[in-house]
N, C-alpha and C positions, 0 to 999 in steps of 0.2 A: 347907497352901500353903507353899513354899517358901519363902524369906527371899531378900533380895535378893543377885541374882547380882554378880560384881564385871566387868561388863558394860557397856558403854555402848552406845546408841544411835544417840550424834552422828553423822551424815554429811555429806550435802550439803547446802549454804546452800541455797536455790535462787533466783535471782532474780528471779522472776516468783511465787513463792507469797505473798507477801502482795497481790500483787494479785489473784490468781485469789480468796485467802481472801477479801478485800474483795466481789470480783464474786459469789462464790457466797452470803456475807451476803445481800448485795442482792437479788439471786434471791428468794432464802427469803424474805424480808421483803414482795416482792411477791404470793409465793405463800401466803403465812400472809394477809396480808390478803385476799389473793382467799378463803381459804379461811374467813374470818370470823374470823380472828386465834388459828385452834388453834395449839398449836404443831407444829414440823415438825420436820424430823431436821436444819434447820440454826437450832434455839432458842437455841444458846450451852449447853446442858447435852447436847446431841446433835450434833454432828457427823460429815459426810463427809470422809474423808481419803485424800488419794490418792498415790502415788509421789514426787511432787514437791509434796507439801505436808507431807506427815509430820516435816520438820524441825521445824517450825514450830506443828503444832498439836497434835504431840503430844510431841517430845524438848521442845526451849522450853516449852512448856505444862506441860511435869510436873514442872516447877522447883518449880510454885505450886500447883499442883494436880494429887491423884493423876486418871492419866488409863486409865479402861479401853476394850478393846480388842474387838471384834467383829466377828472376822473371817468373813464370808458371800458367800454369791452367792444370785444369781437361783433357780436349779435343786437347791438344797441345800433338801430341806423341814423336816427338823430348826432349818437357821437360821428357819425363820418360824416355830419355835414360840417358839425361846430372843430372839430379836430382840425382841417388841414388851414382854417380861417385863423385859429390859434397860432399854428405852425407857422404859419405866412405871418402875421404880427410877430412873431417871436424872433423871427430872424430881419425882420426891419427895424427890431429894438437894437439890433444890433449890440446887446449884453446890458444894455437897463435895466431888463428882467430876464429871468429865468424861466421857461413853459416847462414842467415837470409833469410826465403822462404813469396815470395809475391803473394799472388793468386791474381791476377790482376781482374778478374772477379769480387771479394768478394771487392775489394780495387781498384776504378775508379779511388780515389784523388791521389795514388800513380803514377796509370797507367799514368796518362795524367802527373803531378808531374816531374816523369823522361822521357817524351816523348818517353813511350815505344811502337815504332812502330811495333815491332814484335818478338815474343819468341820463344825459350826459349831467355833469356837476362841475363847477365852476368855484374854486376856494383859491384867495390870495393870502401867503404867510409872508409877516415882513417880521425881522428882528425877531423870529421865534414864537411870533404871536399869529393867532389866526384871525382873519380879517375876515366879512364879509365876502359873500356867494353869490352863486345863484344855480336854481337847477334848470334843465333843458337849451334847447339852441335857440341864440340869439342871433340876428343879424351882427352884420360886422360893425355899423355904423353904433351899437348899443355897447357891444364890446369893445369898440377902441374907446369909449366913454368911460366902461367900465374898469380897464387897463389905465387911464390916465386919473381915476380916482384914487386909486393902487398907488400910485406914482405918486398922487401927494399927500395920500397920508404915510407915503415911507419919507419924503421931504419932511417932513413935519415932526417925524419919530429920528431926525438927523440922520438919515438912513442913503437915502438916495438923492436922482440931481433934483427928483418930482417933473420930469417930464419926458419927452422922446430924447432917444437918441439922438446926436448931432447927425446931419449927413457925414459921409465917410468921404476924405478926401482923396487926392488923385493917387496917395498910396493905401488905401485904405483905412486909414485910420479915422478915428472918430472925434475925434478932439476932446473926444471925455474921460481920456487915461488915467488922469490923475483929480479927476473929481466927481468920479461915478458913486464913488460911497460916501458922499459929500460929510468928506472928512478936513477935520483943519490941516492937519499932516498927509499929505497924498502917499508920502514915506511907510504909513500903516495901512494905507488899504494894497500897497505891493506884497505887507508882510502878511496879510489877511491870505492873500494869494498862495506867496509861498507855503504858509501853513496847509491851507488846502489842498495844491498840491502834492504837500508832501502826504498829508493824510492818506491819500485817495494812491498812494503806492506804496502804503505801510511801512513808510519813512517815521517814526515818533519821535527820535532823535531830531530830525528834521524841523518836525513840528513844533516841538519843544521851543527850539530853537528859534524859530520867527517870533513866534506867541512873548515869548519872556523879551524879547527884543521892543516890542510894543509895548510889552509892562516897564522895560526899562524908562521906557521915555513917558507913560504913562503908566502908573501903579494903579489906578483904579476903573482903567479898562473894561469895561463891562464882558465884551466880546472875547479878546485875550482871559481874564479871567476864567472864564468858562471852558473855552476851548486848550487854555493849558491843564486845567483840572481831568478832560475829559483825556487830554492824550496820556497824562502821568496816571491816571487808571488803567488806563489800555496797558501801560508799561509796565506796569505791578504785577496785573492777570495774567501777563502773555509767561511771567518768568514764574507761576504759581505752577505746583502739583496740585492739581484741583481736586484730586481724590485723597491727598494725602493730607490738604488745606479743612478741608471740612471732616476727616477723620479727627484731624488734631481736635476742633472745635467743639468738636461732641465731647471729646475723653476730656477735653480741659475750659469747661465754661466761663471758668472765672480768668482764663490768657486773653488779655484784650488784644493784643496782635493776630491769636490762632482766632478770633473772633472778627478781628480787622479785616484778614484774608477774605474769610469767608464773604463778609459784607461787601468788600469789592468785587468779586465775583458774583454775585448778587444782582449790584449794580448792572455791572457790566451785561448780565445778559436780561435783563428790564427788571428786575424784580427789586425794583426801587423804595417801594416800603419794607418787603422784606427785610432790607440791608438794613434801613435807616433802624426797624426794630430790633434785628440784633445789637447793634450796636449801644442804643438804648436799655435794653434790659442790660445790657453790659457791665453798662453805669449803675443802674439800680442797685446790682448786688456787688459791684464791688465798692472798694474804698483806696486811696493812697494813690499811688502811682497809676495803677491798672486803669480806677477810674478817668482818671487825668487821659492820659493817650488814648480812652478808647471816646471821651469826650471827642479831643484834639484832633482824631481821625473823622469823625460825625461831622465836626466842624467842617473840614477840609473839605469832605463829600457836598457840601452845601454848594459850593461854588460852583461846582457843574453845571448848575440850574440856577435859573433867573432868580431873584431873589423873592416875586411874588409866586412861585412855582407853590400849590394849594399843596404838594405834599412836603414843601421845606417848609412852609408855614406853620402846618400842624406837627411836625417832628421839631420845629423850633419851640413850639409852646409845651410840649412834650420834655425837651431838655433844662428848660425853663423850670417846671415844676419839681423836674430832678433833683435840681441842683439850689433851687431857692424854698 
């Protein structure tokens, strides 16, 4: 298996996918009980992910846990061999990992996204980075090989425990509560929790709130960083007149704020260079204060994404030339 690429994932916020995530929970939760409480592909260790939810439940989600990737359709019969083999490992990981399934049919932005030439397809994201694949069905005895190379290059990236699950004891637990995201403060992988949670019921108050709780105790948080960046976007967009944000922008080019709006908005629904270039010419033509805050906003946007993220790199060298 490959080693991780110097690649990121990050794209669009979306602002409806912690509620969809929220509704499709709920779904599942009705349907597991109708079903006599099996579990089902929305258990918390299986997951549906679609276009507009992949920010969230699989870049965000692979902060904390590695998250693999199975990508299928309907009419693919190789995926219903490799599918329920996955399934069946996913729930004996017993939350080590994540198995996230992609109907590529339902979801083109994915399909094309990961240049999936042909399925079934097999991709592990850890910490927001894509790992090494493979296409078509493998045995299981190549796949739990494949899963526990997964495992220790997230061990390795400080990420996970780097191997299975413990057995589950006589109450179910697993004994790996408190150092599944083999963190030194077990304290922050609850707050990892919380935050997610609250995401995924469009709680940002919530969110906010766990995240800054981790910067408290750590200020250079990688993970916290990021994800309080993304929810105090989310919180800017949701309180914007979005028609009345980018009217402003047009009549007044040189308001780095009515220019700010816009770029978050931008942001927020993927058009991430678009923002980061308004923002930038922003600077260019102005001067004094304007330029300063529409800087200090660029800056701020930065932190969403990883720091080797190829589009902050190039709008950093961009800023760079601005200003020196």
């Amino acid at each position: 298996m490959n080693q991780p690429r110097n690649f990121s994932l990050h794209g669009a916020v979306d602002l409806g996918a912690r509620q969809a995530a929220a509704q499709r929970r709920q779904r599942a939760a009705e349907q597991a009980q109708a079903d006599g409480g099996q579990p089902g592909a929305q258990s918390g260790v299986i997951i549906d992910v679609t276009d507009e939810t992949f920010n969230i439940e699989v870049v965000t989600r692979s902060q904390t846990v590695p998250v693999i990737l199975d990508m299928w359709a309907e009419w693919c019969e190789p995926c219903k061999q490799l599918s329920p083999i996955l399934e069946k490992l996913a729930t004996e990981g017993n939350g080590a990992w994540v198995l996230a399934k992609v109907d590529i049919d339902a979801n083109p932005g994915l399909r094309d996204a990961l240049q999936v030439q042909s399925i079934p397809m097999v991709l592990a994201v850890v910490g927001g980075q894509l790992l090494g694949g493979f296409p078509g069905a493998i045995p299981e005895p190549q796949l739990r090989e494949f899963i526990g190379q997964v495992m220790q290059v997230a061990a390795q990236m400080g990420l996970a425990s780097g191997g299975p699950a413990a057995p589950a004891g006589p109450d179910g637990a697993t004994g790996q509560a408190d150092d599944l995201y083999g963190l030194a403060d077990p304290a922050a992988g609850a707050l990892y929790d919380e935050a997610q949670e609250a995401m995924e019921r469009s709680d940002m108050d919530g969110a906010a709130a766990a995240f800054e709780k981790v910067l408290a105790a750590d200020p250079g948080d990688p993970v916290a960083t990021m994800g309080l960046g993304q929810v105090n976007l989310i919180r800017r967009v949701q309180k914007y007149d979005q028609t009345a944000a980018r009217r402003d922008a047009a009549a007044r080019p040189d308001d780095a704020d009515a220019q700010a709006r816009v770029a978050d908005i931008e942001l927020s629904t993927g058009q991430i260079e678009a923002g980061f270039d308004r923002l930038l010419a922003t600077i260019r033509r102005t001067s004094g204060e304007e330029r300063e805050k529409a800087r200090k906003h660029l800056v701020s946007l930065f932190d969403i994404f990883p720091p080797n993220d190829p589009r902050v790199r190039k709008a950093r060298t961009r800023l760079s030339s601005l200003l020196f």
